[in-house]
Every structure is written in C-alpha cells, then in structure tokens.
C-alpha positions as CSV (number, residue, x, y, z in Angstrom):
1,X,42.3,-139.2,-1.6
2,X,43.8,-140.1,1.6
3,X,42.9,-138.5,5.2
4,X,45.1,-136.7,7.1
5,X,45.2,-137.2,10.7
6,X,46.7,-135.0,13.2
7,X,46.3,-136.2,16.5
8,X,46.5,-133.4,18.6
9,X,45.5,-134.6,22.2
10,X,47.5,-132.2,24.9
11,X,49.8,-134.9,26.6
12,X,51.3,-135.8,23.0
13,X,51.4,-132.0,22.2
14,X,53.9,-131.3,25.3
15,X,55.8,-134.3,25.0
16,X,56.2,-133.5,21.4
17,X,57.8,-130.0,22.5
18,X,60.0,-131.4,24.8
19,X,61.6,-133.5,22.0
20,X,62.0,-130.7,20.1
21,X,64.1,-128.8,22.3
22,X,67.5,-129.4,21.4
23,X,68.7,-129.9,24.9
24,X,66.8,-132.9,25.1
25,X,68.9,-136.1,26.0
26,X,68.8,-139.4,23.7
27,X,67.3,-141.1,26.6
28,X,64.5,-138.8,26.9
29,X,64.3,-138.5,23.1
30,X,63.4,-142.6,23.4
31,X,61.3,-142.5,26.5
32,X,59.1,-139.6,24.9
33,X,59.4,-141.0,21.3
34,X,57.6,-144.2,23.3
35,X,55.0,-142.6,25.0
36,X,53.7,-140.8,21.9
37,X,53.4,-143.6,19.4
38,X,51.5,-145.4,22.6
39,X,49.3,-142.8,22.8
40,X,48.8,-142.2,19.0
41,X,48.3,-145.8,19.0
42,X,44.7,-145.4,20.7
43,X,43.5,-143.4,17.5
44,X,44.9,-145.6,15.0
45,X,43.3,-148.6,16.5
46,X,39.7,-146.6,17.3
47,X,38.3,-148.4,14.3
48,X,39.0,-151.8,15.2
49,X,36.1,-154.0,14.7
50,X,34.2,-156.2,17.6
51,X,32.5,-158.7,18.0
52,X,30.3,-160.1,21.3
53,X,31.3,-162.8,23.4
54,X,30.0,-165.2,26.5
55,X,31.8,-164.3,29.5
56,X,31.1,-165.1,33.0
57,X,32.0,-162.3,35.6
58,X,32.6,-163.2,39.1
59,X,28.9,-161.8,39.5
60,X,26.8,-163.5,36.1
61,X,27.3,-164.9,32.4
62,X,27.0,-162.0,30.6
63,X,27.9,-160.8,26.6
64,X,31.1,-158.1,26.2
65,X,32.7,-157.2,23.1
66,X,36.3,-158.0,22.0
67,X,38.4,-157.2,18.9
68,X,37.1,-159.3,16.1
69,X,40.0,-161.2,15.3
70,X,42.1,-158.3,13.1
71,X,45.7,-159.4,12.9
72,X,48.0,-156.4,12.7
73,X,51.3,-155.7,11.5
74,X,54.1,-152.5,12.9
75,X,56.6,-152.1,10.3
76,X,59.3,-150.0,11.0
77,X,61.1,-148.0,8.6
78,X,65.2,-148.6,9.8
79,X,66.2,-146.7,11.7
80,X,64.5,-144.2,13.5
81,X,61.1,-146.3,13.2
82,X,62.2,-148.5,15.6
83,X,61.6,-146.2,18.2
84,X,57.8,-146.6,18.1
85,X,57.9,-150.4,17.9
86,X,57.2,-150.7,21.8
87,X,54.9,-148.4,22.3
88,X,52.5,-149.8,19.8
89,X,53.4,-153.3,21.1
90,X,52.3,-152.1,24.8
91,X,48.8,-152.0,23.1
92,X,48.5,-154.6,20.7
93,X,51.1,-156.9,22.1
94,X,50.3,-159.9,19.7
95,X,50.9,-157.9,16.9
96,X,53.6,-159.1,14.1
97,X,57.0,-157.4,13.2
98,X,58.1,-156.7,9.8
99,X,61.2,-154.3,9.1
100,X,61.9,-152.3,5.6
101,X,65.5,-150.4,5.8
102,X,65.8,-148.0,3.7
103,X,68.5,-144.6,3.8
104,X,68.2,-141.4,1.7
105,X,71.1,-140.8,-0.8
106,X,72.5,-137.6,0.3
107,X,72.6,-136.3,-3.6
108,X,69.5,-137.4,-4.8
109,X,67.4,-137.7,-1.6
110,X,65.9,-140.9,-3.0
111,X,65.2,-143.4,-0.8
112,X,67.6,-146.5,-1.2
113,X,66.5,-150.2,0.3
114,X,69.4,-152.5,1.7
115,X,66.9,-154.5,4.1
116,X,63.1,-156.4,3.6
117,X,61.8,-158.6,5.9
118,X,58.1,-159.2,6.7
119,X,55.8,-161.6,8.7
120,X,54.6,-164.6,6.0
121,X,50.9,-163.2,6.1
122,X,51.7,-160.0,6.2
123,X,48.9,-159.6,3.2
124,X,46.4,-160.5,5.7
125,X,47.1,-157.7,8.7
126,X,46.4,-154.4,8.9
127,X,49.5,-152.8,8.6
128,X,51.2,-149.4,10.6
129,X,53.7,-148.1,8.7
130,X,55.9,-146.1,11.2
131,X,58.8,-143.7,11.0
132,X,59.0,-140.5,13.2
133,X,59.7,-138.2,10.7
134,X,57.4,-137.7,7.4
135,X,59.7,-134.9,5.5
136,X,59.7,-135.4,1.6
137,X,57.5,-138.4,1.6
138,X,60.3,-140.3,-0.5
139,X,61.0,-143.3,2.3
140,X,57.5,-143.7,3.0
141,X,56.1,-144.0,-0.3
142,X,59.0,-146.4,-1.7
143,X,58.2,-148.3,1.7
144,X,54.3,-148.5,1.0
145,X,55.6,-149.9,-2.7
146,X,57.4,-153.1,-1.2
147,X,54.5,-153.2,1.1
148,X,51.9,-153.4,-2.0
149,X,54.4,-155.8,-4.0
150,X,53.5,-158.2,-1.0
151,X,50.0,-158.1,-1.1
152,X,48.8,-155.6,1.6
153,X,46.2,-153.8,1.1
154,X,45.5,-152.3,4.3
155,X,48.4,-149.8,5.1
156,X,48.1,-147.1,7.3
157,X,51.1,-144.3,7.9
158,X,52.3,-143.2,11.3
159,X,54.3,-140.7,12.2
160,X,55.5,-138.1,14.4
161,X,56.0,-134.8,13.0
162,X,55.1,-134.2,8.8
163,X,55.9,-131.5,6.3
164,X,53.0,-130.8,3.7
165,X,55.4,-132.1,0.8
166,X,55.4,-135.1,2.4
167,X,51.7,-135.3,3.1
168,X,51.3,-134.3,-0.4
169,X,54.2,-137.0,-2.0
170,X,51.9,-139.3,-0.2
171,X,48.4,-138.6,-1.1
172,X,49.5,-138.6,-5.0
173,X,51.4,-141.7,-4.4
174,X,49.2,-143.4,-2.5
175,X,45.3,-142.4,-1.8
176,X,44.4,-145.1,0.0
177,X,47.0,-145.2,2.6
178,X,45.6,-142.5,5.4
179,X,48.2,-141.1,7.5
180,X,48.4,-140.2,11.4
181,X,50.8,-137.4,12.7
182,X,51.1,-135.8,15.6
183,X,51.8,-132.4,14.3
184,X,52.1,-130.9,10.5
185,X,55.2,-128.1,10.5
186,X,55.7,-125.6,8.2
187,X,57.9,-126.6,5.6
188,X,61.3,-128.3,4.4
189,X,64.2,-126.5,4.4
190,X,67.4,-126.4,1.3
191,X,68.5,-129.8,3.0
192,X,65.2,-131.1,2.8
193,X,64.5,-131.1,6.8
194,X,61.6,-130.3,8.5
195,X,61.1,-127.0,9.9
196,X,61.0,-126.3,12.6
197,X,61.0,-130.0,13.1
198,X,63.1,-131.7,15.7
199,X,66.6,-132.5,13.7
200,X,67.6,-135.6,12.6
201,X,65.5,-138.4,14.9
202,X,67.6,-141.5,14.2
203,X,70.8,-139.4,15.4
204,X,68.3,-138.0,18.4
205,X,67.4,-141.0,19.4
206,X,70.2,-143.4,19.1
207,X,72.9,-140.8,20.0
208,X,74.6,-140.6,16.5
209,X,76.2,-138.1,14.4
C-alpha cells in the first residue's frame, strides 16, 4: 500500500487558507499555488540520495555531499498542474518536462486524454505527478497508467488539497505510487468537488469560467 503524506508545515497551512477564500484574486491564486508546491517540493525531494565529492573552499580541499545524479521529471496534469511547474523548477531547475492533458467528462466523470508528451528517458527519472486538486482520483490514476505504459517506475503524486476517495482510488490503483498533499478535506460533494475544498483551481487560477 501506498503512504500518504500530508505536509502540514504552518507557512503552507496559511497560504493554503488564503486560496481557499473565495475572494482571492487569480493572481494571488498563482502566486500562492507557487509558493506551496515550492515549499512541498522540500519533502518530496528529502529522500534524494548523495553522494561525497572533492571540493576546494576558499579556506581547504575538503569532501561535501551532492545529489547523486537522480534525474527527475514534473509532469503536469493540463491544466491546473501547470501551476506548480515553477515552483518545483525553483528547486530542481534541471529537472525535465513532460505534460499529460486530460479533462473529466461532465456525465461520466471519467477522465478523457487529448494530449501526451514526455521527455525520451522519462523511464529513467523520478517522476512528480502534479495537479492541485486530488478529488475522485480518476485523472490521476488514468495519468499514472500512461506514465507506467512508458516505463516509469518511480512515480510519486503531488498535490494540493485531496478527498479520501481520491486517496483511496489511488492506493487500490496504484500501491506503489505514494502521494503528498497539503491538506486531506472532508469529502466530495453530488458534483464530485472537494469539500470544503477551494472550487474549481484551473478556473481559480487562470481566471476562467
């Protein structure tokens, strides 16, 4: 079975109620949609491995650690992902770009892909699966699919704010995917929204009906 992660440090908490609010401008939907994944970034990447290297100081040669070599991957799931491209990139800005696109049909609430494109060794990076919301776990889990049909093996799922279907969707789906949040709400709702959630965040953050 998968972990679930709730990273619950203070600064992500508040910024994470600020977006909630539904006065909350687009811009500072983005801004604070930014700074979270950033700082969420920092727990996703604790596990990285080192390794030592020579360096010379300006005071003496001395051995320091570095991150051994792990290539990683941010794939996005269209559109609202996109949002926490940068603020992963701030951290790891060598990282590659892949994108999956993928809408929910408003009847079904299956997830529906009309876009795929990854980096050529994608099979060989550590991937972050992003999107801020986590709600019936439908997206995610079709998006972890294409991600397995191209050899990765190393997936991990970020997001924002999660409903325990989702969590749950995912864990059946997919045990060995673990997945960071920065908060689990209570439920979904008739429409299949989080609640209390934060609305719709591709519509929040791009400024979209």
């Amino acid at each position: 079975m998968s972990t679930f992660h709730l990273v619950n440090h203070p600064l992500i908490t508040h910024k994470l109620t600020i977006m909630r609010q539904i006065e909350t401008s687009s811009k500072d939907f983005r801004d604070l949609l930014d700074e979270i994944s950033m700082l969420m970034g920092f727990e996703i990447t604790r596990d990285l491995p080192l390794e030592d290297v020579e360096i010379e100081t300006p005071i003496c040669k001395t051995t320091a650690k570095r991150i051994s070599g792990k290539k990683l991957a941010i794939v996005p799931i269209l559109r609202a992902g996109l949002g926490m491209v940068d603020g992963l990139l701030r951290l790891v800005p060598v990282a590659r770009i892949g994108h999956i696109g993928l809408y929910r049909d408003p009847e079904t609430h299956e997830p529906v892909e009309y876009y795929c494109k990854m980096p050529p060794d994608i099979e060989n990076r550590l991937v972050i699966l992003v999107d801020p919301m986590l709600a019936t776990g439908g997206s995610a889990s079709d998006a972890i699919t294409k991600l397995k049909e191209r050899g990765c093996h190393n997936i991990v799922m970020m997001c924002l704010v999660a409903a325990p279907e989702g969590v749950a969707r995912l864990q059946k789906d997919h045990p060995d995917v673990n997945i960071y949040s920065a908060a689990l709400d209570e439920k979904l709702n008739e429409h299949c929204y989080i609640v209390p959630g934060l609305g719709d965040a591709g519509d929040r953050l791009f400024g979209t009906k």
